[in-house]
C-alpha positions in Angstrom: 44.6 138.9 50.6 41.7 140.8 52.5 37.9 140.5 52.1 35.7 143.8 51.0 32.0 143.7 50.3 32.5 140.2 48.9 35.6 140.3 46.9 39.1 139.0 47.1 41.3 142.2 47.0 45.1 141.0 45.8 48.0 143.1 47.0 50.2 143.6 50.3 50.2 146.2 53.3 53.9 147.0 54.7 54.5 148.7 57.6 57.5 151.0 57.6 60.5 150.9 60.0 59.8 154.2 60.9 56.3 153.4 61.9 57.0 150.4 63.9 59.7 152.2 65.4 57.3 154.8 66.8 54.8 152.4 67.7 57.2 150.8 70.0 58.7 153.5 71.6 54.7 154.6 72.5 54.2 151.1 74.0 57.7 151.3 75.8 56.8 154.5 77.2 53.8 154.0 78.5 54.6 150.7 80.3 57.8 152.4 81.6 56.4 155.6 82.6 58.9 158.0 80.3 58.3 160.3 77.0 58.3 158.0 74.2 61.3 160.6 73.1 63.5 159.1 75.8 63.3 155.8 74.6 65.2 154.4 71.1 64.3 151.5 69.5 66.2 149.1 67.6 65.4 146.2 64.7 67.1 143.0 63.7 65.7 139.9 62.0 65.2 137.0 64.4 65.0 133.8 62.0 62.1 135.7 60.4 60.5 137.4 63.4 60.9 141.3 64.6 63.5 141.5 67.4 62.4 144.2 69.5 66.1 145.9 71.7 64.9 149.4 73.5 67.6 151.6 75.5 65.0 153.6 77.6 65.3 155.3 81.2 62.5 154.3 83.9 60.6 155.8 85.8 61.0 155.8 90.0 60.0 157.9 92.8 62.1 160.1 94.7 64.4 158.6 96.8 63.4 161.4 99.8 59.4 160.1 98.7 60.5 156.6 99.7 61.9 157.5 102.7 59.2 159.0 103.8 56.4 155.9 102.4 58.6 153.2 101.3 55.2 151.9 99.5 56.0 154.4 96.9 58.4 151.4 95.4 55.0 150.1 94.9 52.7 152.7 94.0 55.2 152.5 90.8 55.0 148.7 90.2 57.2 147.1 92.6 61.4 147.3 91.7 63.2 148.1 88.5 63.8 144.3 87.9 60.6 143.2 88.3 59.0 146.4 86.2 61.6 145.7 83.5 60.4 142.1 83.1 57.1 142.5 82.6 57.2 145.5 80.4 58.7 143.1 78.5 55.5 141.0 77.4 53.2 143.8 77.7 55.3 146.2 74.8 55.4 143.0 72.9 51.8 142.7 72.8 51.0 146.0 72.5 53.3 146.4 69.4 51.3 143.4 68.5 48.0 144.5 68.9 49.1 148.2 67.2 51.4 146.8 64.1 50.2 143.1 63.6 54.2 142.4 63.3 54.8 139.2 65.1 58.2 139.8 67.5 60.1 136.8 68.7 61.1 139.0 71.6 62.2 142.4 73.3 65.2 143.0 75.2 65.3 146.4 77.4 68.5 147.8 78.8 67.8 151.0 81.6 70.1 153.5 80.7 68.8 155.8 83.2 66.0 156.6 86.1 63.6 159.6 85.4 62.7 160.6 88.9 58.6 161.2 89.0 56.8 162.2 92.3 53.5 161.3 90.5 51.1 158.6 91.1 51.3 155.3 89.5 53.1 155.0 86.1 50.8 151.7 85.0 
């Protein structure tokens, strides 16, 4: 029940799958650096929770950029592994913060590298 002006106001707010489904491909994209149209987004229950699985491609520099400055692996948040990882608590928290759904997790798989000569993708 919420509050307003006072009251108790009885009823329920549902989110649709649809809706969380686009929230979290937003938060994937932006912590992987990719269009959110790159990245799907799967549901299942986790013993009442919201599991979170995402199939999405990451973003990396050029391979002739990091010859040239191999701090470019940097400038992009260090290696895949370690990007992957921590995009892992910062989708969940962002789907969080968005949805108010409480995940028990997110799994990402890399199905692909989108190659970016840009800046930082954090």
């Amino acid at each position: 029940m919420s509050v307003a002006a006072g009251r108790l106001l009885a009823g329920h707010n549902r989110i649709s799958t649809q809706a969380l489904t686009s929230v979290a491909r937003a938060a994937a994209a932006e912590a992987l650096g990719v269009p959110p149209q790159d990245v799907r987004a799967d549901w299942t229950d986790d013993d009442g929770l919201l599991a979170l699985s995402l199939v999405t491609p990451i973003a990396v520099p050029s391979l002739t950029s990091v010859l040239r400055d191999p701090a470019r692996v940097a400038g992009f948040g260090g290696p895949i592994w370690d990007r992957a990882v921590a995009a892992k608590a910062r989708i969940l928290q962002r789907v969080t913060e968005l949805s108010g759904a409480q995940l028990s997790r997110v799994d990402i798989r890399i199905s692909g590298a989108s190659v970016s000569d840009g800046g930082r993708v954090r």
